[in-house]
Structure formats: C-alpha cells, structure tokens
C-alpha positions in Angstrom: 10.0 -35.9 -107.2 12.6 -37.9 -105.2 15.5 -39.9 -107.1 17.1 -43.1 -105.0 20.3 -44.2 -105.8 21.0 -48.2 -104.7 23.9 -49.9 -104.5 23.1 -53.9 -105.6 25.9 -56.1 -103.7 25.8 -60.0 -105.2 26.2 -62.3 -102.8 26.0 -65.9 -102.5 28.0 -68.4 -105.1 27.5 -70.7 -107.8 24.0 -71.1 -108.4 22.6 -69.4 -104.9 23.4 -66.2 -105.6 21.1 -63.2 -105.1 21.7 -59.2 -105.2 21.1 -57.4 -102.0 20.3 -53.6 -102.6 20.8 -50.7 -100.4 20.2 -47.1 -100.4 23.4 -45.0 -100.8 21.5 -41.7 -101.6 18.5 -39.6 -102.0 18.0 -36.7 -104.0 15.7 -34.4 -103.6 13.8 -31.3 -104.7 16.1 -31.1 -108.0 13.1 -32.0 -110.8 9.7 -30.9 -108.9 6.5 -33.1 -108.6 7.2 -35.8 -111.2 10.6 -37.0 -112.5 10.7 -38.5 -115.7 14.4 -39.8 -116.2 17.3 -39.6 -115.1 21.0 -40.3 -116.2 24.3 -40.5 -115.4 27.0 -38.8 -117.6 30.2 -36.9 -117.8 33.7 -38.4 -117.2 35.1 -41.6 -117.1 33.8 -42.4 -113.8 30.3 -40.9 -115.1 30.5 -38.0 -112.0 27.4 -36.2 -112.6 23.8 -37.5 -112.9 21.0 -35.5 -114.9 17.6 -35.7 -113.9 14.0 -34.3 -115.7 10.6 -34.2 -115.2 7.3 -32.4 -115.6 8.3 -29.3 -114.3 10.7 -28.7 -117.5 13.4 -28.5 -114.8 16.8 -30.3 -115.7 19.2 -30.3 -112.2 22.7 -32.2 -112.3 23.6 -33.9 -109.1 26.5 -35.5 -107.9 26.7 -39.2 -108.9 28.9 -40.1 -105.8 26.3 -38.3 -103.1 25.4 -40.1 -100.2 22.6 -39.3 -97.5 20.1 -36.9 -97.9 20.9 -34.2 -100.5 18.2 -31.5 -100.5 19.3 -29.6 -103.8 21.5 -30.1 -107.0 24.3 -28.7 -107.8 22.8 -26.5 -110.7 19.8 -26.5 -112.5 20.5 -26.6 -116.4 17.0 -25.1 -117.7 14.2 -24.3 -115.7 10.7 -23.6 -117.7 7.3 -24.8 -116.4 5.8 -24.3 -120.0 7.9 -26.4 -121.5 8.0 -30.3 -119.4 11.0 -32.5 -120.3 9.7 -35.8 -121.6 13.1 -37.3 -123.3 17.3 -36.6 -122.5 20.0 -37.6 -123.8 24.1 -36.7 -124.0 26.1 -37.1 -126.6 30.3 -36.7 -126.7 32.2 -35.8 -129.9 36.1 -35.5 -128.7 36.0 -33.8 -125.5 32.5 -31.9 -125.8 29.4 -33.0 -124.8 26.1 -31.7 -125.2 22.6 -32.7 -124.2 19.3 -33.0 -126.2 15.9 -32.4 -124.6 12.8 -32.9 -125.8 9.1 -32.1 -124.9 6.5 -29.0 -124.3 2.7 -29.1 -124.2 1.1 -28.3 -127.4 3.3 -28.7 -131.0 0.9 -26.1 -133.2 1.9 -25.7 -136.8 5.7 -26.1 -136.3 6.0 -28.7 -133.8 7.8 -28.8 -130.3 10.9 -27.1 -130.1 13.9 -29.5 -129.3 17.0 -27.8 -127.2 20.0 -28.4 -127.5 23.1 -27.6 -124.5 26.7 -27.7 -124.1 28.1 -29.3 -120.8 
C-alpha cells in the first residue's frame, strides 16, 4: 500500500475561491498490500503519522517527509495473523498510547484488542 500526503493551498477570493492540491510526499512499503487508515499523532505539531492495514503491520512515519520515502521509521507490531482494521491514540498528561483492533476469526472469546505505549 502507498500513503500520499497533499498539501491543499486555497486560492482565489471572495466567492471564487478553489483549493489547489499537491503532492508533498509518498510513503511507501510501511503497511503491505492494503492500508486501512492512517493518522497523524504525537506532539503539538502532530510529528509522526501512523499507518495500518491488512498485513497487521502498524509503521510510524514522519509527518513532515517529502519525496519518495521507501520505509518508516519503525514498525510498531508486525503480525500477518492478526490484520489491523481500527487505530486510535489516546493522551492522558504526557503519555500516549494506541488501541488497535482486528484479527480474522473471534472464536468463543472474541478478538483480542492491543493496547501500546508511545
């Protein structure tokens, strides 16, 4: 899977105005065949983007990369029984963690849910 990242620039005035998009990065090879989401998090500026997908891969990326970047700057989890169907981050104070959820089959217990620190 291949995540683009656009920059939209308005431009026009008053009533004419339109947005103009163009491509400031593309990241690829963090999330395998299929992505399924991806979001930005961490700091004020939000610095680091997450991404998931069908390979139960989750790869963090710089949010300010421009051009071509070939790999991430870490992969979180990496399990190709278990394919990441839902993120999210939450911050209490200074921590943040991340939620995942997803996996193939639930059986009698349901699909595990995972839970990391960042």
């Amino acid at each position: 899977g291949r995540v683009i990242l656009w920059y939209l620039q308005n431009v026009g005035t008053g009533n004419s105005t339109s947005l103009r998009p163009s491509v400031v990065s593309i990241l690829d090879g963090g999330s395998g065949r299929q992505v399924f989401g991806a979001k930005y998090c961490c700091g004020k500026n939000e610095d680091l983007l997450l991404t998931w997908g069908i390979e139960g891969k989750v790869s963090v990326w710089d949010s300010y990369s421009v051009g071509e970047v070939m790999s991430p700057i870490c992969t979180l989890t990496s399990n190709t029984e278990y394919p990441i169907f839902a993120l999210d981050v939450t911050q209490t104070g200074a921590k943040q963690s991340i939620a995942v959820g997803g996996g193939k089959e639930g059986g009698f217990l349901g699909v595990a849910a995972y839970l990391y620190d960042i």
